[in-house]
Each structure stands twice: as C-alpha cells, then as structure tokens.
N, C-alpha and C positions, 0 to 999 in steps of 0.2 A: 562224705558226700552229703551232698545238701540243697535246701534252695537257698539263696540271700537275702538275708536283714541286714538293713542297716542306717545309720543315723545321717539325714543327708544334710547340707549346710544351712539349713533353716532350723535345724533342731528336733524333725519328725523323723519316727522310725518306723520303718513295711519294708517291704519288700523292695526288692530291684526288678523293675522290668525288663524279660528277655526280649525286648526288641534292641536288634543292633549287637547283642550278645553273644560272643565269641571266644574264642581263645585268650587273646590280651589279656580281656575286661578280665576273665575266670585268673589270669597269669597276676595280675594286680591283685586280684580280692584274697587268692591263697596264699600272696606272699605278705601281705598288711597282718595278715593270723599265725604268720611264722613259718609255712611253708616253701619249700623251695618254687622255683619259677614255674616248672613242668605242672601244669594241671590241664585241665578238660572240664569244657564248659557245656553244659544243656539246659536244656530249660524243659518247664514242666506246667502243665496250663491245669489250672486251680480255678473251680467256679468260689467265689465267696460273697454272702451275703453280710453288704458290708450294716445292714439295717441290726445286724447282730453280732456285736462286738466278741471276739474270742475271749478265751481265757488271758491270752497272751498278748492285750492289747490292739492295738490298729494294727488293719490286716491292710492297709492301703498300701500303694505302689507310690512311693518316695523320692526313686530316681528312674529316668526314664529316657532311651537313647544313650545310655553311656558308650564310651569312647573314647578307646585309651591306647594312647602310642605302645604301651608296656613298660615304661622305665620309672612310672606315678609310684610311688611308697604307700597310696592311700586308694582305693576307690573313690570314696569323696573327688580326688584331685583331679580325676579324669574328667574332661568333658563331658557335660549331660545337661538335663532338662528337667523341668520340676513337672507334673502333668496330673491333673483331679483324676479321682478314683476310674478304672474302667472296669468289669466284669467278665469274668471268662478269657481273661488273655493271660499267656505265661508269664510266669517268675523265673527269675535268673537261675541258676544253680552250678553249684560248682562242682569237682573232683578234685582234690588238691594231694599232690605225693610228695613225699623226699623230706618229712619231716626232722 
C-alpha cells in the first residue's frame, strides 16, 4: 500500500494525480510492479511545499487525469495529461494483492 511515483513520458518523476483515479488506473499500476490484476485504488491529499525540495527528490505531480481502459502493461500507456505543480490536492495510491 502506497501513494504513486513514477516516471512519466517526458522523463520527470512525482507523483500521480488522484484526479480521475480509480480502480483500472490502481489495476494497471499494480500489475506493471508484478501484481496480479485485483487491487484498490485511494488517494491521499498531501500539502507539499514544493519551495523545499525533499530528500527524495521532486515531489511534483507528473501525470495527471490518467485513464486507463485496464488491458495497458504500463501506467505511462494510459491516457493522461501533463499539468504544473498544484498544492494540496491528492496523490494516487494504490493496494495491490495476489503477488
């Protein structure tokens, strides 16, 4: 269980946006890490001051609107949006079973 990072097709890694965040989207993301299909998706709203970088890099939101039929191999592959940093709104996060 987690929130989502990940590297979107421009080469940046932050977080996924829970807007549009669902079942599918969470069904893709746990099966790209090895998981089987069956997961659960929530999202989790994180204030971050992006004026101060973590330890772990950019905390920015990378993809955003994902949307995914559920059949994509990849997160990346799903439809989405690229969108400048916002504040206070959720991160993706997943539940993934049946390792």
């Amino acid at each position: 269980m987690g929130t989502l990072r990940t590297r979107n097709r421009f080469g940046r890694t932050g977080f996924v946006s829970a807007y549009n965040w669902g079942y599918k989207e969470a069904t893709v993301a746990c099966r790209q890490i090895g998981y089987a299909a069956g997961a659960q998706g929530f999202t989790r709203t994180i204030n971050m001051d992006f004026a101060q970088p973590s330890r772990s890099g950019s905390e920015t939101r990378v993809m955003y609107n994902v949307r995914c039929r559920g059949d994509e191999a990849r997160i990346q592959d799903c439809a989405h949006t690229s969108r400048s940093n916002s504040l206070s709104l959720g991160v993706a996060g997943v539940v993934c079973r049946g390792k």
